[in-house]
N, C-alpha and C positions, 0 to 999 in steps of 0.2 A: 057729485061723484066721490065717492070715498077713497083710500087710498088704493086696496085692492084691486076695485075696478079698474084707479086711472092705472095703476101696476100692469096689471093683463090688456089695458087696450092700446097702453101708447108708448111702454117700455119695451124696448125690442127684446126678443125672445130668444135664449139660446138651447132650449128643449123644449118639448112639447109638455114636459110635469115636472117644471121648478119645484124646488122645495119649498118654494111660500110662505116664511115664517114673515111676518107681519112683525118688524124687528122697533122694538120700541127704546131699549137703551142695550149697553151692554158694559163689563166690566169684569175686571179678573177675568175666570176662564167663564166667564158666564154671560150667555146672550137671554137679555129677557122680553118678551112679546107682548105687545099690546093687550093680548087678552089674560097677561100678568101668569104666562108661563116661563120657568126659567129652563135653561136648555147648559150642560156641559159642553162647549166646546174643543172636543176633541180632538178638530183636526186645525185647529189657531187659522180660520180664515184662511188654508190649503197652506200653511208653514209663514205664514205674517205675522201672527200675536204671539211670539215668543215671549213675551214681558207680559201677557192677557193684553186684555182689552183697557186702554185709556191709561198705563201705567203713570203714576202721578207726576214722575220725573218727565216724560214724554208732555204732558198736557202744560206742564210749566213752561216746558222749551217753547212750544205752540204760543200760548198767551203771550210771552215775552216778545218776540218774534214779531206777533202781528200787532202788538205796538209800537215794532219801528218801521216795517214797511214790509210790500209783497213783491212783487213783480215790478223790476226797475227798467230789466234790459235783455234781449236777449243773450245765448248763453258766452259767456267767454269772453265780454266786453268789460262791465265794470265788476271791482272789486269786490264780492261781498263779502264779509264776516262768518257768515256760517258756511258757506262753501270750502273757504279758505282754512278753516278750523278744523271741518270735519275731516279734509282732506288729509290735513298733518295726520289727525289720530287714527286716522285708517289707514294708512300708509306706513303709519310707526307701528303698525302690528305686520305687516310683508313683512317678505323678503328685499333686499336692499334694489334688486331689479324692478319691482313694482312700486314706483317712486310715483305715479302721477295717475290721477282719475279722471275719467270724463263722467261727466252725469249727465242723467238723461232720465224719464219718467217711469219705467218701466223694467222688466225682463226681458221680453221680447225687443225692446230696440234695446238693451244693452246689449245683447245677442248681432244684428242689425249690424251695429258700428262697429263691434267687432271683426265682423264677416269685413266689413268696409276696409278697416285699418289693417286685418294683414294682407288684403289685393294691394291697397298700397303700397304696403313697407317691403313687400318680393317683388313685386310688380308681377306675379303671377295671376289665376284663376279659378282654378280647381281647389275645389273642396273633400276633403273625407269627413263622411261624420257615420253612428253608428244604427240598425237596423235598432227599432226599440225605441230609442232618444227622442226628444221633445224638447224643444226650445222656442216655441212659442208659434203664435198665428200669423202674425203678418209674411210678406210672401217670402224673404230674404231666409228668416229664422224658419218657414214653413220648407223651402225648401232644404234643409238639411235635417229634418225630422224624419226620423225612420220609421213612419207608420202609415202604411197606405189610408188607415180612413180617414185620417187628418189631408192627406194630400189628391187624393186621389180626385176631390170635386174642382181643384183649381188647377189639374195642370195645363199648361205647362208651365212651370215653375223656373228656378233659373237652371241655367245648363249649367254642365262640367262639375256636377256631387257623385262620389262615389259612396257608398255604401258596405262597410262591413259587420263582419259579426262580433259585439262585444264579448270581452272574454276569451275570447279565440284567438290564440296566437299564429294559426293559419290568416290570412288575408289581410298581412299586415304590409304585404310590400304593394299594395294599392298606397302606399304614402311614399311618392317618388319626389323627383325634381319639378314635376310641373308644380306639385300641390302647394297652396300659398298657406291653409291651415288645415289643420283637424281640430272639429269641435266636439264634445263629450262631455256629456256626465260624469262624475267621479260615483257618484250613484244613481242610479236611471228612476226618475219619478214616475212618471205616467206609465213606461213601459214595467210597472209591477215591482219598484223598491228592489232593484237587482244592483248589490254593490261591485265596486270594482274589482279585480282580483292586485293585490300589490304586484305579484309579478307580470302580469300583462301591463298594467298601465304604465309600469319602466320600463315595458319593453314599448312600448308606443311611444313615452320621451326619448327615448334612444333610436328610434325610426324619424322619429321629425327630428331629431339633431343631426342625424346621417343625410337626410335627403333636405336641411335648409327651411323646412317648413314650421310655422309656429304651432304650439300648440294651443287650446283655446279651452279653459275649464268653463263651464256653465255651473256655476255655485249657486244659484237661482233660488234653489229649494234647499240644499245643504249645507246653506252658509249661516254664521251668524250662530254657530254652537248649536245648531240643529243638531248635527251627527256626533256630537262630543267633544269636538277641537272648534274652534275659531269658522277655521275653514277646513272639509275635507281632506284639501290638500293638502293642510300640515301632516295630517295622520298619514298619509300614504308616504310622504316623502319625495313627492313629484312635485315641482314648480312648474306652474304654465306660462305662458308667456303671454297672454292677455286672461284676465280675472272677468267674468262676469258675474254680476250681485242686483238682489231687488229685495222680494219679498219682503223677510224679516227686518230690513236696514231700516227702518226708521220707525218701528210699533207702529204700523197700521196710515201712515202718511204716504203717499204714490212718491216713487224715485227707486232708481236705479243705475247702474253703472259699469261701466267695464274701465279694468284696473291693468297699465302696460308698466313699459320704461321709457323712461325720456327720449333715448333712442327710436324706439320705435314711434312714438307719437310726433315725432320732427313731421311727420307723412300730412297729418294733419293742416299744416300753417302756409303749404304753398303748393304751387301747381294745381287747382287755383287755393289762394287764400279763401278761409272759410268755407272748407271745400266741403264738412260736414258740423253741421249746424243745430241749435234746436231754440225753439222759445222759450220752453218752459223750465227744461231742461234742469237742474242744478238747483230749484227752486228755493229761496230762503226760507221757508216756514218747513219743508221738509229735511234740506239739510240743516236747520236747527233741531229736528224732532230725533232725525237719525243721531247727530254727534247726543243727546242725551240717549237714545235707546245704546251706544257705542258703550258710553262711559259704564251703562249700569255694568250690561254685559259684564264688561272688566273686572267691575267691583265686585260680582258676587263668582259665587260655586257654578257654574252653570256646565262649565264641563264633566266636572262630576254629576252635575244633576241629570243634563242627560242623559247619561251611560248609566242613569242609577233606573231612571226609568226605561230603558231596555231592559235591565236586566229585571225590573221585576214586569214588565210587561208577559217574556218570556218564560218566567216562572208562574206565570199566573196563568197564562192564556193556551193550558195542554187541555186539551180535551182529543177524540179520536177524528172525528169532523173536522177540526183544526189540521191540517195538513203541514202548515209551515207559518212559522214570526218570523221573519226573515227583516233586516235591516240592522241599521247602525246607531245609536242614540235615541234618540226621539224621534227620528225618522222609520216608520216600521211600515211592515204589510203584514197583514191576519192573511194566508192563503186556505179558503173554505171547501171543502168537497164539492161543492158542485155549484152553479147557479142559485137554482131554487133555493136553498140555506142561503146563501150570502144576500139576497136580496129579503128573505123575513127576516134575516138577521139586522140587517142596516134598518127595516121599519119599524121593526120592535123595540129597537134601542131607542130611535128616533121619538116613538111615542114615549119611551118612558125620561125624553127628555138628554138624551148623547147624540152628539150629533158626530159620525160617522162620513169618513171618503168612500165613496162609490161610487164607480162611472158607468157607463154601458159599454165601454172600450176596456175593462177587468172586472170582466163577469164572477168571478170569485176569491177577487182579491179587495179586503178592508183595510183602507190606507188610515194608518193609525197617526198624528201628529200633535200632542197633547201641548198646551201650553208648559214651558221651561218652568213657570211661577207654580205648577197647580201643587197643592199640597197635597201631604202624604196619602190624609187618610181620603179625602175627595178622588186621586188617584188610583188607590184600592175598590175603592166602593164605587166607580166606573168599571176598572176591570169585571170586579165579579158580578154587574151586572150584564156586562156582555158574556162571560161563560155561561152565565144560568141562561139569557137567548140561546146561543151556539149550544148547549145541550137542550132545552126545551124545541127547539126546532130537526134536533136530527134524528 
């Protein structure tokens, strides 16, 4: 049986028409296939290969790593070294109140423990999160996602989430004295690359200051100088009171995390001790790969480089069919005139080798997320192959 086969008859399936690239190595912004096609990766593994694929400082941290050991203990027992390290240097980039990380494998359970640790720290329940938002699958992070066709085959979900309108400074006093947090994008991914407005989202820290509740950023997708700062939230000027982080954080190694204050984390160590837990959690070969994808970050331009590739994203990609670039950094949406155009346009690119965001849940929005590394002219010469699609298609 070859791979394909065994691919389609015994790897679970999460559509009916995967995109099927038969993936044989990859590197920089480039995935290349078995049948010795190279493919631009434009959307960095849905915001993961900021640094591309296999960045050398990343694959050193990895080799090093797994010559002293893997999986010793689960999470929060013994010491390790790259746990312990990464933590300093992520933490020395917060704010002085985001002093302590928990790690954990993912997005969605950093999302999870978050939800977990402000029930504790209010000893409340109730949730607000917004119409639009996405924080991942599992039930906890599913249930505060504002998209009925994500939710709508598992309910019932957990009780006591409100739902409001982002942006909207009407329905903001659904954040009372019951609510334990409100969770949020600083910029909404799945719901269409809709940034936040600065004055609404201060006026939602100053709703959860008034009524005692935490607030809860999902950086998931934004973080990591996706959107031109560090972290979203430096740009806007609103600190959260617990951080959550994944994707980007380690060049392409699984981990993730939500980031509180000491204070708030005491919740964690009693009533019962080890009341939330993980195996895998913190793992050393990840958080060595992260603390080197951290450092590069630092070292280079990357805030300017994103906001440089905005800005010629949006200079490049005016056509009439083009309806809206809308985002922040390297974080972008192409919004297309209609269906029909946005789905030959993702397949035309696709053949000639760009591989393109497209779901069946934005039907005419082209989730744009270029690797931070890709060069200038390889950069160009993607754009103007997707205008010459989006004009040969309209």
């Amino acid at each position: 049986m070859d791979i394909e086969e065994s691919f389609y008859r015994h790897v679970a399936q999460t559509s009916d028409h995967p995109m099927g690239l038969v993936v044989d190595r990859a590197e920089g912004p480039f995935i290349y296939t078995q049948d010795g096609k190279r493919y631009v990766d434009f959307i960095s593994g849905i915001a993961v290969s900021s640094l591309g694929h296999r960045h050398p400082a990343v694959i050193k941290a990895v080799q090093r790593q797994l010559d002293k050991h893997l999986h010793v203990m689960v999470y929060g027992e013994f010491i390790q070294e790259p746990q312990s390290r990464y933590a300093e240097l992520l933490t020395s980039q917060l704010p002085p109140q985001l002093d302590r990380v928990y790690f954990v494998n993912s997005g969605t359970e950093a999302n999870e423990g978050a939800l977990k640790l402000a029930k504790k720290h209010t000893g409340r329940h109730k949730f607000v999160a917004f119409n639009h938002g996405y924080h991942g699958d599992t039930h906890g992070s599913l249930s505060v996602t504002g998209r009925d066709v994500y939710r709508d085959p598992y309910l019932p979900l957990l009780p006591n989430v409100e739902f409001a309108e982002f942006n909207d400074m009407n329905g903001l006093e659904i954040i009372d004295e019951d609510t334990a947090a409100v969770i949020m994008e600083p910029i909404q991914g799945e719901g269409g690359i809709i940034p936040a407005q600065k004055k609404w989202l201060r006026e939602v820290r100053k709703r959860c200051d008034e009524a005692g509740a935490l607030l809860i950023f999902d950086e998931i997708q934004t973080g990591f100088f996706r959107t031109g700062s560090l972290f979203a939230f430096q740009y806007y000027g609103v600190t959260p009171d617990i951080l959550c982080l994944a994707k980007a954080m380690a060049g392409g190694m699984p981990i993730g995390a939500f980031v509180s204050s000491s204070e708030i984390f005491e919740g964690f160590k009693h009533d019962p001790p080890l009341n939330h837990v993980t195996t895998f959690g913190g793992h050393p070969v990840s958080c060595a790969a992260a603390y080197a994808t951290l450092s590069e970050l630092l070292n280079g331009d990357f805030a300017d480089r994103a906001l440089h590739i905005e800005q010629k994203v949006k200079s490049v990609l005016e056509h009439d069919s083009i309806v809206e670039v809308r985002g922040r950094g390297a974080m972008l949406g192409m919004e297309l005139a209609d269906e029909e155009l946005t789905q030959q346009v993702v397949e035309e690119c696709f053949d000639k080798g760009i591989i393109l965001g497209w779901t069946l849940h934005s039907n005419t929005l082209v989730r744009l997320a270029p690797p931070l590394i890709i060069e200038e002219r390889l950069l160009e010469e993607t754009l103007e192959s997707i205008l010459t699609s989006v004009s040969r298609n309209s």
